[in-house]
N, C-alpha and C positions, 0 to 999 in steps of 0.2 A: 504493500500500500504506500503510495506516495505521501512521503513526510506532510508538505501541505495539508491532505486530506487528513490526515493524523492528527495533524494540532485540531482544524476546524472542528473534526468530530468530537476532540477533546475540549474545546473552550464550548460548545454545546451543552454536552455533560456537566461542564460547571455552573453554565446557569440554569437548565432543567434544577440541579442541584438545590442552587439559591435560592430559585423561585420555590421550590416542594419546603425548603427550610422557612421561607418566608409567608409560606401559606397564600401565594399570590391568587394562585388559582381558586379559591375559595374551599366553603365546603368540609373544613376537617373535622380536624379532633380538638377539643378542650380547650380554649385559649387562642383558637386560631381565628382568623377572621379576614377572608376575601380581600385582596387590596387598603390593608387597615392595621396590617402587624397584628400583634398579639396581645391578647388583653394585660398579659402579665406585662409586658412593655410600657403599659399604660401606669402602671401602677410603681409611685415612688414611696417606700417605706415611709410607715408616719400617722398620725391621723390629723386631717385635714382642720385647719385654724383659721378659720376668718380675720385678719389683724383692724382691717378697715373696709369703709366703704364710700366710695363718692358718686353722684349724682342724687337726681329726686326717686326717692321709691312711689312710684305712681305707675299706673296702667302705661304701657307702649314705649316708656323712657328708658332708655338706656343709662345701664349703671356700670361701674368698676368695682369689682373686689381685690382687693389684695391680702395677701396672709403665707400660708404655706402648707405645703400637703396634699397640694389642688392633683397632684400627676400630672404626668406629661402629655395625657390624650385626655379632651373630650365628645364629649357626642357626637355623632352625626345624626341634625335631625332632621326626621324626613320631611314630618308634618305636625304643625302646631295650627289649630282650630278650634276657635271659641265661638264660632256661626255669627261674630257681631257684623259679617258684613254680608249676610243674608238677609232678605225680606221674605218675613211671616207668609207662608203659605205659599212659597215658592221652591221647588226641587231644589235639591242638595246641585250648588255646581261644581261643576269639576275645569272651570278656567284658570288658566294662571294668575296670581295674585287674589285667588276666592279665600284663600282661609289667610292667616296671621304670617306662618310659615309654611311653603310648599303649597300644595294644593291635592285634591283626589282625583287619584286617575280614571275612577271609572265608579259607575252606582248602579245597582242591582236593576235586572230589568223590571222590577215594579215599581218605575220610576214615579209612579203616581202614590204612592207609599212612603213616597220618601222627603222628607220635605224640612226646611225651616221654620220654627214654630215658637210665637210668644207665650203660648200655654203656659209651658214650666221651664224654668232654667237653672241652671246652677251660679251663672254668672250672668255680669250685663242682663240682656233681655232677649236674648235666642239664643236659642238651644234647637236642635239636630233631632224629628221626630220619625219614628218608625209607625206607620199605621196599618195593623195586619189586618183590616176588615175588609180590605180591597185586596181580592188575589190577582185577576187580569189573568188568568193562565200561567202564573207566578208566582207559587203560595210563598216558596222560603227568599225569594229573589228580593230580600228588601235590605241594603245593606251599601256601606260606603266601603270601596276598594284603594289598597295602595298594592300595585305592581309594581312597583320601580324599587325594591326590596336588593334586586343585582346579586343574586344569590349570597344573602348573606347568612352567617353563623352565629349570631349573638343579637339579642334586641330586646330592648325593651320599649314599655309600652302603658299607657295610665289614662284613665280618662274615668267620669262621674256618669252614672248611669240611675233611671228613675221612672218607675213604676208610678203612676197614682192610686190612690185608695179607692178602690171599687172597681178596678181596671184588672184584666185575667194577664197570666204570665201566656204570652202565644199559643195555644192552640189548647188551652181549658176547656173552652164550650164547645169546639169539636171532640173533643174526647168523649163528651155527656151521653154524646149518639154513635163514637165510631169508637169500640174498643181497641184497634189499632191504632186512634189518635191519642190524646192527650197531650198537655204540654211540652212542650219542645223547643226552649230559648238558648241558643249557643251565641253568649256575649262576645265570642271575639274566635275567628277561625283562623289559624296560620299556615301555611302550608306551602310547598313544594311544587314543581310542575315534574310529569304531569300531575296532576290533580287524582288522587289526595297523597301526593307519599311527601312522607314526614309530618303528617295531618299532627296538630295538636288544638286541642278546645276547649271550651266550657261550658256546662249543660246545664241547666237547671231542669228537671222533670215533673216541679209543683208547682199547683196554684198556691200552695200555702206555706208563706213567708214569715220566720224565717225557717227555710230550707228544708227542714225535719230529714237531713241525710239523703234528699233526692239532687245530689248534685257532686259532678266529678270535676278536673280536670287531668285531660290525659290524652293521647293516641285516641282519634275518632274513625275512619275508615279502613288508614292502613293500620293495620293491625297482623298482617300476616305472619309479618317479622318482629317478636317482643322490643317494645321501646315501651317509654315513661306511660305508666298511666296508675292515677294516685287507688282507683276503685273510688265507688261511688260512697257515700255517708258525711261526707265533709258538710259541717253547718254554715253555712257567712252569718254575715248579722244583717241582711240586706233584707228589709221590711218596705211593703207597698206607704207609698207617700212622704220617705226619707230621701235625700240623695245619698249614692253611697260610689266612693271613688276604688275604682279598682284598679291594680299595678300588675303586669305582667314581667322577668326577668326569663328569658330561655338563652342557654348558651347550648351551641350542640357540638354533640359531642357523642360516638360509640360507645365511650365506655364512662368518660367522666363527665358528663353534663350537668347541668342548674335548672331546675323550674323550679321559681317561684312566685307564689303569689299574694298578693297582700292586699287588706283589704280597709277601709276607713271612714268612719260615716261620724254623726254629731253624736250621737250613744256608745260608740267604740271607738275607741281610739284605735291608731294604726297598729293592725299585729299581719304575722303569717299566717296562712289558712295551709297554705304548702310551703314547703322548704326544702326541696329534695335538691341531694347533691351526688355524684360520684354515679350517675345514674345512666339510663342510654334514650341520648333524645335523636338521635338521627344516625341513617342507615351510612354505609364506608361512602365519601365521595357526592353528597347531595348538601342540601344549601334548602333556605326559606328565600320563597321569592313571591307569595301574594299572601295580603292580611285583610280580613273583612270585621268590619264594626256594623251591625252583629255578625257572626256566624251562619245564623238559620233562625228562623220559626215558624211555626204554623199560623195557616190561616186562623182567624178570630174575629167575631164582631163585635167583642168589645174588648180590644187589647191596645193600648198605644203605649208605647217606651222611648225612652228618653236620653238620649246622650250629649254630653257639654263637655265643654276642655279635653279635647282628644290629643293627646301627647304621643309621637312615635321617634324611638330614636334606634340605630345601628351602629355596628360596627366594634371595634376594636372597646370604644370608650363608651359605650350607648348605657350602662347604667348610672354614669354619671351624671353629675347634673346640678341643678341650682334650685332650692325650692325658698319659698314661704309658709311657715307656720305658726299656729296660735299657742303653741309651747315653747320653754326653753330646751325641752328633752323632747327631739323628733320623735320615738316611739309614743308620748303622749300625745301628741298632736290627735286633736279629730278635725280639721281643716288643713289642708294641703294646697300651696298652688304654682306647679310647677314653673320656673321661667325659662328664656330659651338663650343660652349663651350663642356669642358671634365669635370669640377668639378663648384660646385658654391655656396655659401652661400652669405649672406647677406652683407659682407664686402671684398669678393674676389668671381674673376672669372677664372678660367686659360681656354682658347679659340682658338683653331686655325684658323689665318687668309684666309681667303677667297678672295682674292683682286678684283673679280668680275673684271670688266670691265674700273679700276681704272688703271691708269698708273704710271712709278719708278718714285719717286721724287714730285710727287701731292702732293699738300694741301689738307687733307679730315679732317674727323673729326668722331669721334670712338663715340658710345652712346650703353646706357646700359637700357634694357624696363623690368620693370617686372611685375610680372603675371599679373595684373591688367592694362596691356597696359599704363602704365603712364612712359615715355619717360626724361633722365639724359640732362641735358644741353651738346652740344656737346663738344666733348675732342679736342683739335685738335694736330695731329699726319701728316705724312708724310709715304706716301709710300715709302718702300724702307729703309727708319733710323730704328735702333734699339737704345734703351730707356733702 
């Protein structure tokens, strides 16, 4: 073999090399993450310290933190949506500059289901309504998509979700008549192409809130090959005419994977509902590349749900992040409201405020999580003051 051909095949090898060390290609094991390094890379020994903060804490404003602990990677976020720049009674859009950050790529074909709504909110005054009484030849088709996902391995993901009182969980009052119906609500579907591998969800199976053990999360279709799935019995504290924010954390991974999920409403403070680590959330060589808010439900005529502050971030650094809360110890908090950083390193964050469901002149308190989910003592700040 001609020396030339020799070196080339050999500098090939080394980057195939690079790139399998570097996880470029997406898709692996534990810590790895498509075009984004590795999560462990993200993380600088330490637990995260807020030292200071300058700007106004107020809705849309851009703020600076500085301190230390922050890491050296944060989020990519996909999409940040509070619906305040929808009008009441009009379908969810999916154009560019529709939501705060990013936008949705695509809405369930019961597009007549799916709508902007001053009903109920969690914040501002719209909120993101699903109304299952309209099927169109579409009964679960009612649902907000992010495809642009680029085969990633690590995401997390948080948004408020809200039942009214006297309102059925999706497909209650079919079930009355169809013994193969009954309730059927999957909050949030992630998933894999093609459709469904590497499926992961969450079900609810009751009209009757809270949960009484009819709800999982785990592996929904594909199931051929054992990955994560918790069995069903797990309680939330998620009660009709409460808002209650839910967190999603998945790293995938064959052997060593993360689901978890957390749950926080004005009666419970933030805890885990799941926590599993060391587990297998996806098959050798596959990636998450589409997420739907909800999953699925059944037809209903008298069911409508509710979602506000939809948070999605990826990649290397996607559990970090910046929040707002009403404690000074984040696990007490039962108000949450996530903000969306623009730049960030290990000793500065610069982040646009999010005020969530927080009122002018509040005592909250600003905290800083990074990749490793480990949680800054809280800052305390004031709605409304600039610093």
């Amino acid at each position: 073999m001609h020396k030339y051909v020799r070196i080339a095949i050999l500098c090939w090898s080394l980057l195939v090399l690079t790139l399998v060390l570097l996880n470029c290609g997406g898709g692996g094991d534990a810590g790895s993450e498509g075009g984004g390094g590795t999560i462990t890379s993200c993380i600088i020994p330490g637990t995260p310290t807020i030292n200071s903060v300058s700007g106004k804490i107020s809705n849309g404003e851009l703020i600076s933190i500085a301190g230390s602990g922050f890491g050296s990677c944060g989020p990519n976020v996909v999409i940040y949506d509070d619906f305040e720049k929808g009008i009441s009674g009009n379908s969810i859009s999916t154009d560019v500059g529709s939501a705060q950050v990013g936008h949705w790529d695509a809405i369930g074909a019961n597009f007549a289901g799916i709508r902007y709504s001053n009903a109920y909110r969690h914040s501002g005054s719209i909120s993101y309504m699903d109304d299952w009484s309209s099927n169109n030849g579409a009964e679960g088709h009612r649902y907000l998509e992010i495809n642009s996902l680029s085969g990633t391995s690590a995401i997390y993901f948080s948004w408020w979700s809200y039942i009214p009182t006297g309102v059925n969980v999706p497909g209650a009052e079919q079930g009355a008549a169809d013994p193969g119906g009954g309730p059927n609500w999957k909050i949030f579907w992630l998933y894999g192409l093609p459709f469904p591998q590497n499926d992961i969800t969450s079900t609810f199976t009751t009209n009757s809130l809270p949960s009484s053990g009819a709800w999982f999360i785990g592996a929904g279709n594909d199931i051929s090959t054992a990955r994560y799935d918790s069995g069903w019995g797990f309680d939330p504290s998620f009660i009709k005419g409460q808002w209650t924010r839910w967190e999603v954390y998945i790293l995938g991974s064959t052997s060593n994977g993360i689901v978890q999920f957390f749950e926080t409403n004005a009666t419970h403070a933030r805890y885990a509902v799941v926590n599993a680590t060391g587990v297998v959330t996806m098959h050798p060589g596959a990636a998450w590349n589409i997420l739907h808010f909800p999953g699925y439900g059944r037809g209903d005529p008298n069911a409508q749900t509710y979602h506000d502050d939809i948070y999605v971030a990826k990649g290397a650094g996607a559990l970090a992040r910046v929040e707002l809360g009403n404690h000074p110890a984040y696990t007490s908090c039962t108000n949450l409201s996530v903000i969306t950083p623009t730049s960030w390193n290990n000793n500065s964050i610069t982040a646009t405020v999010r005020q969530g469901s927080f009122s002018d002149l509040e005592n909250v308190y600003l905290f800083v999580v990074d990749a490793a989910g480990t949680v800054s003592p809280g800052y305390p700040v004031t709605i409304g003051n600039a610093y």
